[in-house]
C-alpha positions in Angstrom: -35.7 31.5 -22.0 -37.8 34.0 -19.6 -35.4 36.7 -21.2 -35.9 35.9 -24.7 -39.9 35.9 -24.2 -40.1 39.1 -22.0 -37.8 41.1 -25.0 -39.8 39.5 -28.2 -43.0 40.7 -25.9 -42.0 44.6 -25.4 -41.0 44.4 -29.2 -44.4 43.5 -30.0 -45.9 45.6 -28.0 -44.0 48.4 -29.3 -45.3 47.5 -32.7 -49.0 47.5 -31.3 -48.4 50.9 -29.7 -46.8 52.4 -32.7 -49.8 50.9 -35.3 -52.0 52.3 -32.8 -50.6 55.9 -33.1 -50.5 56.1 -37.1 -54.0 54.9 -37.6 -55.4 57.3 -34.5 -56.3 60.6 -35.6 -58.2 62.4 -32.7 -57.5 64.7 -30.2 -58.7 65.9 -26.9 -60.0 69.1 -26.0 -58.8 70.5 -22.3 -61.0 73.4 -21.3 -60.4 75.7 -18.2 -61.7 79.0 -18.2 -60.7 81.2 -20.0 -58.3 78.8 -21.9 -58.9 76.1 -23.9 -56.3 73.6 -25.5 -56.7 70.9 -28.3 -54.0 68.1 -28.4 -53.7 65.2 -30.0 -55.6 62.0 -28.0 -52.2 59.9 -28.7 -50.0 62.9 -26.2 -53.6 62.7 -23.6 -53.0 59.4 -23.4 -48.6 59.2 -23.2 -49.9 62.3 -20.4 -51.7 59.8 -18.7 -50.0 57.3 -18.2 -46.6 59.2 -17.5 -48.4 60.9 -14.5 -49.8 57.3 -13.3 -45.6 56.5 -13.1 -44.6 59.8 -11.3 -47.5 59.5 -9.2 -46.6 55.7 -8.2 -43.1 56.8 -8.0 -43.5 59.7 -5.2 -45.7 57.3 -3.3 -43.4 54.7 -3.2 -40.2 57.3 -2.2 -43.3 58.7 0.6 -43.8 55.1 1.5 -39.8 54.0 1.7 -39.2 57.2 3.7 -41.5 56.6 6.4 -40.1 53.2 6.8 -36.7 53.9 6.7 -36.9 53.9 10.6 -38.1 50.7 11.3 -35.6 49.0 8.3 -33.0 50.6 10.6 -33.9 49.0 13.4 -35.1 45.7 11.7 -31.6 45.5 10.2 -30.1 46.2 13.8 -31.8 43.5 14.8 -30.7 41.4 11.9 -27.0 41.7 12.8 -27.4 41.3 16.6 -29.2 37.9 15.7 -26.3 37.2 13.3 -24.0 37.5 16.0 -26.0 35.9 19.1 -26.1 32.4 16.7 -22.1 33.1 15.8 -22.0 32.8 19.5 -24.3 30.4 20.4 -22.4 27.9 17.7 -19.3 29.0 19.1 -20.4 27.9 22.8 -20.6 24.6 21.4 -17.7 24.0 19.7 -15.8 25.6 23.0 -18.1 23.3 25.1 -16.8 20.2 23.3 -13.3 21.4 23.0 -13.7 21.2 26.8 -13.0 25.0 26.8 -16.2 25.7 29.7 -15.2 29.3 30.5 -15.4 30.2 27.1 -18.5 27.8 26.5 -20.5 30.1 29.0 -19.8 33.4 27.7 -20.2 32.7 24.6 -23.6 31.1 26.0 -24.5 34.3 27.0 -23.9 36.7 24.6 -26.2 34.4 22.3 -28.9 34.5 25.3 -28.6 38.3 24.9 -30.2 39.5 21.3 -31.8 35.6 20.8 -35.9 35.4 20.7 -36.2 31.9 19.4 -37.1 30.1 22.9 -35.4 26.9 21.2 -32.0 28.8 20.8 -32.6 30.6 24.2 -32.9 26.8 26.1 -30.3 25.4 24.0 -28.0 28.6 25.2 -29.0 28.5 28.6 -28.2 24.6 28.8 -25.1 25.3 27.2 -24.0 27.8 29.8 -25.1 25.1 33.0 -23.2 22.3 31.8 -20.1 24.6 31.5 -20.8 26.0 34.9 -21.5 22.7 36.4 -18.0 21.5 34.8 -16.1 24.5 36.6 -17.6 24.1 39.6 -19.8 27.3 39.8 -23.1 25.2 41.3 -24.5 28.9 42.0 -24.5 29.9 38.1 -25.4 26.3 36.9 -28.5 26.4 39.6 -29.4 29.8 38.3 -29.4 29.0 34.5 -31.3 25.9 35.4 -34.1 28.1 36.7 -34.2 30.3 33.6 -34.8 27.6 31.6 -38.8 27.3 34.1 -39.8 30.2 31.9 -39.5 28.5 28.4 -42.3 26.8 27.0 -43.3 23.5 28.0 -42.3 21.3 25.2 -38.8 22.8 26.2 -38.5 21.4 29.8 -37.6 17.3 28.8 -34.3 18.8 28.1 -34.1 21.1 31.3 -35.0 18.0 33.5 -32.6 15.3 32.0 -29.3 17.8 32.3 -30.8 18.4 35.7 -31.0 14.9 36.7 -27.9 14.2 34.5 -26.1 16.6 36.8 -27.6 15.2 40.1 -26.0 12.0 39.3 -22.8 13.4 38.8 -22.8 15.5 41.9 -23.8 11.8 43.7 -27.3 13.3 44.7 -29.6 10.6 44.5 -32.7 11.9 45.5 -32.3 14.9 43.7 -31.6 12.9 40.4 -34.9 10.3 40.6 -37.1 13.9 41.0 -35.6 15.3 38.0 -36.1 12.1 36.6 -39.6 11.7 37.2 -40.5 15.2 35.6 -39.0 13.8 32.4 -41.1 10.7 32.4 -43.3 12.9 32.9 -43.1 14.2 30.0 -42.1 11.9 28.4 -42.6 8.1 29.5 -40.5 5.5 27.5 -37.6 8.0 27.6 -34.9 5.2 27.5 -31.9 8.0 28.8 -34.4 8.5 31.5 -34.0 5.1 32.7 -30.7 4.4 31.8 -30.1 7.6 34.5 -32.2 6.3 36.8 -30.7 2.7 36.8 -27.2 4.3 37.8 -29.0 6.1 40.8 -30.5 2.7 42.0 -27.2 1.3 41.8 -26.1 4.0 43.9 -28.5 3.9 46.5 -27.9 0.4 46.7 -31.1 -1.1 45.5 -30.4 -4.4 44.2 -34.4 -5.0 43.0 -34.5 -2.0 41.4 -31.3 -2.4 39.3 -32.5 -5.8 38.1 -36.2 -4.9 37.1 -34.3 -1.5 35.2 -31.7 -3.7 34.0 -34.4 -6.4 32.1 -36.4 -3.5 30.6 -33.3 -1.5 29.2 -32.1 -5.1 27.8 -35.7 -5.9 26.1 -35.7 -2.6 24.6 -32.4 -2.5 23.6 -31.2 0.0 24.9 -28.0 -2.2 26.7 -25.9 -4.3 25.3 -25.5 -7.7 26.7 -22.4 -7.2 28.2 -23.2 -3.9 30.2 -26.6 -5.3 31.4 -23.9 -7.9 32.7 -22.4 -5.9 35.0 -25.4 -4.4 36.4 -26.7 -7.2 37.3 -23.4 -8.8 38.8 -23.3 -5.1 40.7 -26.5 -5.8 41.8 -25.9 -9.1 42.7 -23.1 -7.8 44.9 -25.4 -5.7 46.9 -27.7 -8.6 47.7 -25.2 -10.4 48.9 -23.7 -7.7 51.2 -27.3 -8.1 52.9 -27.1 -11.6 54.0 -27.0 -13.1 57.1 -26.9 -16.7 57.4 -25.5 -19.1 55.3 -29.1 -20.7 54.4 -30.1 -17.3 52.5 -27.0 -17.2 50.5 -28.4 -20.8 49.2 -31.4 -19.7 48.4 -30.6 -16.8 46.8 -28.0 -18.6 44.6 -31.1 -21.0 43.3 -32.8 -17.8 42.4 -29.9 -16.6 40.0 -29.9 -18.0 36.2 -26.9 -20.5 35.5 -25.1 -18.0 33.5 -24.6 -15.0 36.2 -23.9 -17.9 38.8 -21.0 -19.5 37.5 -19.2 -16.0 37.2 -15.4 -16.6 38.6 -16.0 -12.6 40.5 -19.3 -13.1 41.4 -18.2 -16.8 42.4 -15.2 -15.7 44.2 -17.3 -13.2 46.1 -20.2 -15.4 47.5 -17.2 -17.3 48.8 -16.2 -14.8 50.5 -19.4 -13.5 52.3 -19.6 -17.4 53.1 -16.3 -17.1 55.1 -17.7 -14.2 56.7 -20.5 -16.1 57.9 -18.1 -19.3 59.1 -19.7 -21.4 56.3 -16.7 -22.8 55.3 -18.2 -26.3 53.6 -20.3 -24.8 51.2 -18.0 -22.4 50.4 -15.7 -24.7 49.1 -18.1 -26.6 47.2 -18.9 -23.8 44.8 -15.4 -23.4 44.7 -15.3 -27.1 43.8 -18.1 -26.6 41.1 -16.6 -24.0 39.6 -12.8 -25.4 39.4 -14.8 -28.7 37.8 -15.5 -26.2 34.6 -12.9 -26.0 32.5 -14.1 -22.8 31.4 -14.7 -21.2 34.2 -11.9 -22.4 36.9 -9.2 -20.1 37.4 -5.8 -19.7 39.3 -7.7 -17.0 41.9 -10.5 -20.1 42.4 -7.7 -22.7 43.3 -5.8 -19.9 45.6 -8.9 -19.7 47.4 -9.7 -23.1 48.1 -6.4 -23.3 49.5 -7.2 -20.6 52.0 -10.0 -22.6 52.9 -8.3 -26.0 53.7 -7.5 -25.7 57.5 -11.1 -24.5 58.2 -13.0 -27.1 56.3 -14.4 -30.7 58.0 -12.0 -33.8 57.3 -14.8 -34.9 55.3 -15.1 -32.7 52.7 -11.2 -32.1 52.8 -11.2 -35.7 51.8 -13.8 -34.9 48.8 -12.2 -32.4 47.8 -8.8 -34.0 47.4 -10.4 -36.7 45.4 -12.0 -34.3 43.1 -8.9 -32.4 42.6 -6.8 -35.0 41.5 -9.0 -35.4 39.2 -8.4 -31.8 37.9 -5.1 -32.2 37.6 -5.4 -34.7 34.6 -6.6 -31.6 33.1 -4.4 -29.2 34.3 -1.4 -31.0 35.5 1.0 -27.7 35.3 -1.4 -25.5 37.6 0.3 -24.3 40.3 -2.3 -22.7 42.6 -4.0 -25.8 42.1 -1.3 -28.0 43.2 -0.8 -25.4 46.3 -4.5 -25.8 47.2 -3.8 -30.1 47.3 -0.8 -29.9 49.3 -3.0 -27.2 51.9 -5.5 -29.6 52.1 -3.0 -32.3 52.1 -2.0 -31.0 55.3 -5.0 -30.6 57.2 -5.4 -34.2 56.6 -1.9 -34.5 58.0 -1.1 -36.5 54.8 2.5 -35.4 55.1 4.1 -37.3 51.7 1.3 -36.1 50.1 1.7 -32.5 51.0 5.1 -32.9 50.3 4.7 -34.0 46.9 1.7 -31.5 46.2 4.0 -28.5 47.2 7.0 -29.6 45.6 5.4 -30.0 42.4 3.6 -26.1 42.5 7.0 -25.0 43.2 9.1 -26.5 40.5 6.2 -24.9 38.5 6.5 -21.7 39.3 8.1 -20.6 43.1 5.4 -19.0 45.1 6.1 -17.7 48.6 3.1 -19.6 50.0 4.5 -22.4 48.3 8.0 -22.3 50.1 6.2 -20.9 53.5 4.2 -24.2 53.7 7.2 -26.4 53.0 8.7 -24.4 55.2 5.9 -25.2 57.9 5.6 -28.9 56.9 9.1 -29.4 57.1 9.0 -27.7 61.1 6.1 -30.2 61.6 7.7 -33.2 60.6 11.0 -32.1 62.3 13.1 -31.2 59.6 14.2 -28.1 60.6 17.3 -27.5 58.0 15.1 -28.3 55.0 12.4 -25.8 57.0 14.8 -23.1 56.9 15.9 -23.2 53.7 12.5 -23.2 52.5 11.5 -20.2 55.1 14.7 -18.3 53.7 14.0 -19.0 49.6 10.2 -17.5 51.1 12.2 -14.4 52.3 13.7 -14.2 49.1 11.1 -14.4 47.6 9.1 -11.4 49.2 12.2 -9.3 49.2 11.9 -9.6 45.5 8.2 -8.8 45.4 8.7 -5.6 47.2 6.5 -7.4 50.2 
């Protein structure tokens, strides 16, 4: 359309210039001494503006002349640029191809003709991370100090691969200072504290972890499951800490019903119990937790089982009351069956045992099974069924590889 309109324009004014021409008559009179020359006003004025033209058009081959230099050189530049962001997008491919020698020199040629300080830090970030990821801390700490010169708005980046990196190299302190001069910068960075939350958890600061843990969850920025396990891990460390059976107590009231009845986190409080020769309580979380049908497991009733020599008649006695109450549950569970029969024994309820242990192994054949027959049956002096059950034992471990 443009087209159409510029041609039916010149045509018209063709036919302006042309009208023009027939209906002007005069002439112009050019007078230098001694000559003088008449020609018509219609050629002055075709003079004119011809002259205008070659006049613009020497200027313009003056002006494009002068200025060929500096198109040289700005077309130079052109092509070095083209080829320092080739490279730079070829650093990144190689860096996620896991390629990290390549990733770096690449990185470098696109640090060499690149002015853009947003290309030059991603470059120079490029080119630590590949270092750090061969091993060459010297290159990675020198590219990291580069990146001090670019402007400010720049640094958040600089710090968090820093800190990042600190983690990885299991420097703790060095990864909460890089951390803090991104918070700096940058306050409610949630990577920030998801960083900083694995570096409590490796200095072993329980507190820490769970306040971190709560504000990542509110935020969203953990699922469920892995705030879960940072808070079991943490749970893990407070334990470690404890000294007397009386602060394992309290500490348990402290800990929402949900994180509690956790079979590990169960299974581990028992343990630190042991440790501490609280052998009582430590079976009655065991207890508590083998009365959930959702939580008790195989690993729970082996564990109770370990307990049964070390625990008062008393709670022996509970505990064999409760069980059989388990059993109407879970009549075919072996480890359960093994824990009765242990306890069975420490009660020096021999028929009971008997029956207890029998029953786990016509279930499935364990070698702690057959080894307390085996004991039972020396007790009670019946040493040929003791050595039967002491040689099916053997058997047993030979075929576990024991």
């Amino acid at each position: 359309m443009k087209f159409a309109l510029w041609i039916i324009g010149l045509f018209a004014l063709a036919v302006v210039v042309g009208l023009t021409a027939t209906l002007n008559t005069g002439y112009a009179i050019l007078f230098l001494p001694p000559y003088r020359m008449e020609i018509s006003f219609n050629l002055l004025l075709v003079g004119i503006v011809a002259l205008i033209i070659l006049a613009h058009g020497a200027l313009r081959l003056i002006s494009v002349t002068a200025g060929l230099p500096a198109e040289v050189r700005r077309f130079q530049r052109q092509k070095k640029l083209k080829a320092a962001r080739h490279a730079l997008r070829e650093s990144g491919i190689a860096f996620f191809e896991g390629r990290f020698q390549k990733a770096e020199r690449e990185a470098l040629k696109a640090m060499d003709d690149e002015y853009a300080p947003e290309n030059q830090a991603l470059a120079l970030l490029l080119a630590a991370r590949s270092a750090g990821a061969t091993g060459d801390l010297e290159k990675r700490d020198s590219y990291l100090q580069k990146l001090d010169t670019l402007p400010e708005r720049l640094q958040l980046a600089r710090h968090m691969l820093d800190a990042e990196l600190k983690v990885e190299a299991k420097d703790a302190l060095g990864a909460l200072a890089a951390i803090e001069r991104a918070r700096a910068l940058s306050p409610n960075l949630t990577n920030a504290l998801r960083l900083e939350l694995k570096v409590r958890l490796l200095q072993r600061q329980p507190e820490a972890v769970l306040a971190l843990t709560e504000k990542l969850l509110k935020s969203e920025a953990l699922e469920p499951a892995q705030a879960r396990r940072y808070r079991l891990a943490a749970y893990s460390q407070q334990l470690a800490g404890f000294v007397g059976g009386k602060e394992v107590r309290d500490w348990l009231r402290r800990i929402p019903d949900a994180e509690r009845t956790n079979p590990k986190l169960v299974t581990e409080v028992v343990e630190r119990l042991i440790a501490l020769e609280d052998y009582d309580y430590a079976a009655t979380l065991l207890a508590e937790a083998l009365a959930d049908e959702d939580q008790a497991t195989p690993e729970l009733a082996r564990e109770l089982g370990k307990l049964a020599e070390r625990l008062s008649p008393d709670k022996r006695l509970e505990l064999m009351r409760d069980a059989e109450g388990w059993l109407k549950t879970r009549p075919r569970d072996h480890m359960l069956l093994l824990a009765l029969g242990r306890l069975a024994m420490g009660q020096q309820l021999w028929g009971k045992a008997q029956s207890y242990l029998e029953a786990s192994t016509s279930i499935q054949a364990t070698l702690c099974a057959h080894a307390e027959l085996a004991r039972l049956f020396e007790i009670t002096g019946k040493e040929d069924k003791a050595a039967l059950h002491y040689q099916r034992s053997l058997e047993l471990a030979l075929e576990m590889g024991v």
